[in-house]
C-alpha positions in Angstrom: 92.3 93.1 141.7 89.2 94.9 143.0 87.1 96.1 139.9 84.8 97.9 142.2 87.6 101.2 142.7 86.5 101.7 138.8 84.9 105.4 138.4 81.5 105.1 137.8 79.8 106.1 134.5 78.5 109.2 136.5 81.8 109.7 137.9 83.4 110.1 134.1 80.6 112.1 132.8 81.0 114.7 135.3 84.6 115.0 134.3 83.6 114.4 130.5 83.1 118.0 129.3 85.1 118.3 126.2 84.0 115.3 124.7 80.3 115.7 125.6 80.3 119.0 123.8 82.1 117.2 120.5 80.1 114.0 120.5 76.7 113.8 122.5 75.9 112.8 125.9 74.3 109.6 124.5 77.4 108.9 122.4 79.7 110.0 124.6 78.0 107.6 127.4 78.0 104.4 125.3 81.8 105.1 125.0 82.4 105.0 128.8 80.5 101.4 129.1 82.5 100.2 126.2 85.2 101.3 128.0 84.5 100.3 131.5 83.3 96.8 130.1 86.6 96.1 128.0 88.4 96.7 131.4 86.5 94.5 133.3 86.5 91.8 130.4 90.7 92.4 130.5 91.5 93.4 133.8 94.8 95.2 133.4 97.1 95.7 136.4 97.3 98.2 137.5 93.5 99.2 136.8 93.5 102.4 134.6 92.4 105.9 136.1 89.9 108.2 135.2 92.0 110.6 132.9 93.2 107.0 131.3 89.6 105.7 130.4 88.3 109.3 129.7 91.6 109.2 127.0 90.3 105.9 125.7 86.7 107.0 125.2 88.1 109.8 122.9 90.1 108.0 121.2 87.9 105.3 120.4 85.0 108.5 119.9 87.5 109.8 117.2 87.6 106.4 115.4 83.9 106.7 115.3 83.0 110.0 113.8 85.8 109.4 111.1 84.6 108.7 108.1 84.7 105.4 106.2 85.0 107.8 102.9 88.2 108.8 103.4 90.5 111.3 101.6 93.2 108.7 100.0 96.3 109.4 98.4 96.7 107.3 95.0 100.3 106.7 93.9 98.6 103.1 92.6 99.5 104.4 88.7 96.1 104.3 88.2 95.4 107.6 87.3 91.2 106.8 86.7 91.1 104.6 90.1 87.8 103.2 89.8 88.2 101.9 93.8 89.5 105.3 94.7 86.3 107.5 92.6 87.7 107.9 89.4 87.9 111.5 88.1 88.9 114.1 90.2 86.7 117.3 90.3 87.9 120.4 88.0 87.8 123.6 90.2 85.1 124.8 88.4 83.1 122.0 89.3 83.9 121.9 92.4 82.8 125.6 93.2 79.4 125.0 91.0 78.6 121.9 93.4 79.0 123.8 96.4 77.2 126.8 95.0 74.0 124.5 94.2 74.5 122.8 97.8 74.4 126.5 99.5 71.0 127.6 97.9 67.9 126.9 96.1 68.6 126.6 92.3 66.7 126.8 89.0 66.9 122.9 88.4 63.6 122.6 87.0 62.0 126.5 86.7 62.9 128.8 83.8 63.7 132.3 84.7 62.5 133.2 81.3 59.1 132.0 81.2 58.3 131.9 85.3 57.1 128.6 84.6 58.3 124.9 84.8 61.7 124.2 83.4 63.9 120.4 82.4 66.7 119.8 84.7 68.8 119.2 80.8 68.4 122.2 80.0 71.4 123.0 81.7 73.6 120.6 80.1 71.9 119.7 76.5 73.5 122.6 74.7 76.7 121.8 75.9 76.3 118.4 74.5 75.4 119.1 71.3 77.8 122.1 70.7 80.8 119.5 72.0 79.6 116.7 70.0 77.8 117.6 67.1 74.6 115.3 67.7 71.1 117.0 67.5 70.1 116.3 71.1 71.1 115.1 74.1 70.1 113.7 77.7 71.9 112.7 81.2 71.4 109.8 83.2 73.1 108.8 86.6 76.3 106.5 85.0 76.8 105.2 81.9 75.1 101.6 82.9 71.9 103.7 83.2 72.2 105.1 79.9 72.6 101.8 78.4 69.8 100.2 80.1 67.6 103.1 79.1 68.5 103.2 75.7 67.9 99.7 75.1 64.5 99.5 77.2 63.2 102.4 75.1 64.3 101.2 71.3 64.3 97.1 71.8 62.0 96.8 74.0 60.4 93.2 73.4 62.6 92.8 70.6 66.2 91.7 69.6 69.3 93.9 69.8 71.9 92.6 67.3 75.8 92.7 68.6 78.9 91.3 67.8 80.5 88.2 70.2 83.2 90.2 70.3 81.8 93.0 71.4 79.8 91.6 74.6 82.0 93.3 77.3 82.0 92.8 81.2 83.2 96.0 83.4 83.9 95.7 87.1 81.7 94.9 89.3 80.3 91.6 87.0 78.4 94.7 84.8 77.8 92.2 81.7 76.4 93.6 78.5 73.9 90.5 77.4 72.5 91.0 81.5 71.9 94.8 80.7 70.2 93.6 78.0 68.0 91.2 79.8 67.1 93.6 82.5 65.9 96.2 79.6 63.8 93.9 78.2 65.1 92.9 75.2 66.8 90.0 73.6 70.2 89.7 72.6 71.1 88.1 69.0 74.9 87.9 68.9 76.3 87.6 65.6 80.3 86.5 64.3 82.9 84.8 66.6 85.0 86.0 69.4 87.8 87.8 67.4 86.1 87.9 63.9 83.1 89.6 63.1 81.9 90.6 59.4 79.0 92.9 57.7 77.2 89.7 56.4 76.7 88.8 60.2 74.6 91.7 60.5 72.8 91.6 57.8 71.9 87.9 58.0 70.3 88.4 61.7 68.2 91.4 60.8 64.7 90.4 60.9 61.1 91.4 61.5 61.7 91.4 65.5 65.4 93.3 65.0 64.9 96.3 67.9 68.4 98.1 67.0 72.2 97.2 66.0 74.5 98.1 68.8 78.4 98.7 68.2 80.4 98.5 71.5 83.8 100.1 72.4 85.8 97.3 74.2 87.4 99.8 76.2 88.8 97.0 78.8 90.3 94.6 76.5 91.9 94.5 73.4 91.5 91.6 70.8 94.8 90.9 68.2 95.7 88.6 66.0 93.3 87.4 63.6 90.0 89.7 64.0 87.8 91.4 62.2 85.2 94.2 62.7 82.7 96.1 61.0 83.1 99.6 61.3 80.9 102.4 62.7 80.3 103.9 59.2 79.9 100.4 58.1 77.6 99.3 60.6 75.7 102.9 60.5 74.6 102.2 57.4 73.5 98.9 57.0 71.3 99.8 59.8 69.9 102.7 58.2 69.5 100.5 55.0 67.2 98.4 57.0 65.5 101.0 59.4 67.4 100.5 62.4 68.7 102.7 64.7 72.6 102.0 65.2 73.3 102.8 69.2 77.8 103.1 69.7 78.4 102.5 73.3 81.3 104.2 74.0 82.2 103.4 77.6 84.4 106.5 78.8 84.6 108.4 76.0 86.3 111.6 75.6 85.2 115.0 74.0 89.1 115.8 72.5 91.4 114.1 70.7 94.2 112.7 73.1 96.7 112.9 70.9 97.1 116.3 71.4 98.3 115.6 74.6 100.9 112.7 73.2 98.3 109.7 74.5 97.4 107.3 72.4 94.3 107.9 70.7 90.4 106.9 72.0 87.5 107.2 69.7 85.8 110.8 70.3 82.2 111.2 70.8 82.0 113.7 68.2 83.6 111.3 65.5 81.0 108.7 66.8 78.5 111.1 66.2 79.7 112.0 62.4 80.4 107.9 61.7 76.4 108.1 61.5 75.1 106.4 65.5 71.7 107.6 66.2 72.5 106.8 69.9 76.3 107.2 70.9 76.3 106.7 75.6 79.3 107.7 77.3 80.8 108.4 81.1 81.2 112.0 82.6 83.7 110.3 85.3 86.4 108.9 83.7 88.3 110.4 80.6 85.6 113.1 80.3 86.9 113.9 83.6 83.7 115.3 85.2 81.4 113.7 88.1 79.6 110.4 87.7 77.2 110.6 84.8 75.6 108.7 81.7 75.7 111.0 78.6 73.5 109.6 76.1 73.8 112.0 72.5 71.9 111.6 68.9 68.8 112.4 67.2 66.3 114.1 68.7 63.2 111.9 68.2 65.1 108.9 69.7 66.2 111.6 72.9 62.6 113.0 73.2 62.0 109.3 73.3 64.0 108.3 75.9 63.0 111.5 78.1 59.5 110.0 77.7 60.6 106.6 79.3 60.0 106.3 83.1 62.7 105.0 83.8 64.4 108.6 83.4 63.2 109.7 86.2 64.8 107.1 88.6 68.0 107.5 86.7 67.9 111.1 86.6 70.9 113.3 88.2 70.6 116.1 91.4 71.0 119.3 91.2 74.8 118.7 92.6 76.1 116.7 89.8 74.6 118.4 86.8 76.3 122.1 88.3 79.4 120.1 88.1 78.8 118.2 85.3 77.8 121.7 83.8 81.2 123.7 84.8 83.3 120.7 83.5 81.8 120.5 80.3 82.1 124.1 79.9 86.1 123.9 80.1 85.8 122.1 77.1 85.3 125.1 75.1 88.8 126.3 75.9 90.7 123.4 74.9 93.9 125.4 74.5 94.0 125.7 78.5 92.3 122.4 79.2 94.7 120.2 80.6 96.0 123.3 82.9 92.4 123.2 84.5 90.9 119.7 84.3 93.0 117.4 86.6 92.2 113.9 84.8 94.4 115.3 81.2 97.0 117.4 84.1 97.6 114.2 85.3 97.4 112.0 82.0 100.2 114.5 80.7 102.4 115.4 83.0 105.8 114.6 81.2 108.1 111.4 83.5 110.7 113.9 83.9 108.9 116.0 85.9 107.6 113.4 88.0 111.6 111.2 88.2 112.6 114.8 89.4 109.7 115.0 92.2 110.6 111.0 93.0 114.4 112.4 93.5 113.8 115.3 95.7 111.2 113.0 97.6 113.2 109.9 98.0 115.2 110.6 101.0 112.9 112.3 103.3 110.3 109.3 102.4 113.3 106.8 103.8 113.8 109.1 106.9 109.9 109.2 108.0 109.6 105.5 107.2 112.7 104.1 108.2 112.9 101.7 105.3 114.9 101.5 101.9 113.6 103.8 99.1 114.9 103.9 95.6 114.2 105.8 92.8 112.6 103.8 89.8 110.9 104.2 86.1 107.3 102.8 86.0 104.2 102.6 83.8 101.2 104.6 84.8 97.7 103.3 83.4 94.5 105.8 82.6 92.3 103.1 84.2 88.2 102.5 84.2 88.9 100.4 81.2 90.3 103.0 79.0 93.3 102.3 76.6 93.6 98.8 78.4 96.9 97.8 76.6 98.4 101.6 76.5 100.6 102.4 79.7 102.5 106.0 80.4 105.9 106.5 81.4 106.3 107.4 85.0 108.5 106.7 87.7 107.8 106.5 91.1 109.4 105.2 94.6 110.3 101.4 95.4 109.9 100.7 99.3 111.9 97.5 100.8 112.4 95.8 102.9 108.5 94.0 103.8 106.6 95.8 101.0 103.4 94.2 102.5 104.1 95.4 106.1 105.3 98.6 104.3 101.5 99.2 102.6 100.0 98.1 106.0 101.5 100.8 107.5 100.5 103.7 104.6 97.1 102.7 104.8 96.8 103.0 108.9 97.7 107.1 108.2 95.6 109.5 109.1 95.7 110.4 105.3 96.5 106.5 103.7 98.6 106.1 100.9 97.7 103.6 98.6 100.3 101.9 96.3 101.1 98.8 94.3 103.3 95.6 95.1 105.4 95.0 92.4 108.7 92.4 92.4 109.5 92.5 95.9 108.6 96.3 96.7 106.1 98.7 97.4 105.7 101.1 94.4 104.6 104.3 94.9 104.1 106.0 91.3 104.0 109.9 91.4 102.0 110.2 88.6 99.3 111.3 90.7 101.0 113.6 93.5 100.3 117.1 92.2 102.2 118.8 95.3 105.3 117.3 97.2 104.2 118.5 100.7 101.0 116.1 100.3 102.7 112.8 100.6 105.0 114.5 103.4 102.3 115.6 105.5 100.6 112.6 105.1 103.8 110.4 106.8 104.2 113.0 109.7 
């Protein structure tokens, strides 16, 4: 085999148009060696030809410039996928986004005045009409707005919590190490699953920073427990001069019930059970872009605005238009759930979705080739919300080789992620808003 009847590099680039105008002479060059050295490395027979390694160079160019964050379809029953980025964007929010993106905006200028504005501005109304608390601020997630919280009211000090309350999130997020990087100390108080109002008040003392009540949105503890409630706890704080901070996680602005979900606390009824500080998510039940809301009186907001650390946890003029636009749909909660995609999803009845799994079931089979069957499953709202609740749903059940089978969906030009569950691949619908999606996506 003589390697020296290879095309030169100079000999491809001539012929190497196309792909020079997509991707760069320099890129497009780099892909030619690659090429040229895997062939030499290799050594087929018969040696390829020049259309053959110009073909490889543009496929392997097309790997390249595809992006690692990749449109996904999630049929995992996870409808808040923390892996696949949460909340989907509201219309609305979407079109505020790319409105900001387009053109300069008033972020931080007040038409009013002519003269320098405050990037909340734009969402602190909002907050306050939706949850009832006198003021209101926005940092980048809701880890921020912890940290900031307790680095501007327990600073140097303790922060008194309950052992059953000292949660850990994904991504090893631990409450007592939030607590050490915002420089205060943690005093926990009860036992794991019992926790009483004489805790509290025994471990206030002349270096107590704050009480701190936190929703255990990932876990559930039964049996027998005890807890002191937010009222409760509200006021024995207040008896001793204490501010009372009620972290709740994901939080929601509305009642889910309304919906039929089970119910979560509601910012608004954190607000009334007498926190000073209540922190919450914007990406999860909210169903808004990544965000920390933190809500409560206004000397303890004006307080944390003051903190430098706001500024390095502040949001972009992207996220607060969409965070804006989302929050605004809240105002209409009679049409809420026909424009915010997180409650579409969360509510969409299993009858609807076993009739898309039935009209689905055999064209999935004929793309695939495999054995698909029409099942009843249990959908999850995810990123720790309602941890023990699950949603009737019903999905598709791929066999034979379930793991070959998810292989496969992931390789697509659009991957499919789903779940392995006794023996088969599930694919829960819950999240499939349009049938031609997961069709498209297989051809």
């Amino acid at each position: 085999m003589d390697l020296r009847v290879l095309p030169s590099v100079d000999r491809l680039l001539a012929d190497a148009a196309p792909l020079i105008a997509a991707h760069g002479r320099a890129v497009v060059t780099d892909a030619l060696r690659a090429e040229l050295a895997e062939i030499r490395t290799s050594r087929p027979d018969p040696l390829p030809d020049a259309p053959a390694i110009l073909a490889a160079a543009d496929a392997r160019l097309t790997r390249q410039a595809r992006s690692k964050l990749r449109p996904v379809l999630n049929l995992t029953g996870t409808v808040l996928h923390t892996n696949l980025g949460r909340a989907l964007l509201a219309e609305a929010a979407v079109e505020a986004a790319t409105a900001a993106m387009r053109a300069p905006a008033a972020l931080e200028y007040d038409l009013d005045s002519g003269g320098r504005g405050e990037r909340d501005s734009h969402l602190r109304g909002l907050l306050c009409e939706l949850t009832g608390a006198e003021d209101a601020t926005v940092v980048n997630n809701n880890a921020a707005a912890v940290l900031i919280v307790l680095n501007t009211l327990a600073r140097g000090r303790e922060a008194v919590v309950s052992r059953g309350e000292l949660i850990e999130i994904g991504g090893a997020f631990r409450m007592p190490a939030i607590m050490e990087q915002a420089g205060c100390t943690l005093r926990e108080v009860g036992t794991t699953n019992r926790t009483h109002a004489r805790d509290y008040r025994q471990a206030i003392g002349p270096g107590t920073g704050l009480l701190m009540k936190v929703h255990t949105s990932n876990y559930r503890i039964e049996g027998f427990t005890a807890e002191v409630s937010a009222p409760e706890l509200a006021a024995i704080a207040h008896e001793a001069g204490l501010p009372l901070v009620n972290d709740l996680g994901s939080g929601t602005l509305v009642d889910l019930r309304r919906w039929g979900l089970a119910p979560e606390p509601t910012v608004a009824e954190a607000v009334a059970e007498g926190a000073d500080v209540v922190t919450f998510s914007g990406d999860k039940l909210l169903g808004g872009p990544q965000a920390g809301f933190i809500v409560g009186r206004r000397e303890i907001i004006a307080a944390i605005n003051r903190n430098p650390l706001k500024r390095a946890l502040r949001l972009d003029k992207i996220r607060i238009a969409a965070t804006e636009a989302t929050l605004r749909l809240y105002r209409d909660p009679d049409r809420l759930a026909e424009r915010l995609p997180t409650l579409r999803l969360l509510s969409r009845p299993q009858a609807q979705i076993r009739a898309q799994a039935d009209r689905l079931s055999a064209p999935v089979a004929k793309a695939l080739g495999c054995t698909v069957s029409v099942v009843d499953c249990a959908s999850q709202i995810g990123s720790g919300a309602l941890p023990t609740d699950t949603i009737p749903s019903a999905g598709l059940a791929l066999t034979p080789n379930p793991e070959a089978l998810a292989d496969r969906l992931r390789g697509l030009q659009t991957p499919i992620i789903g779940r392995i569950h006794d023996g088969a691949l599930i694919l829960d619908l819950r999240c499939l808003a349009d049938d031609a999606a997961l069709l498209d996506a297989l051809t």
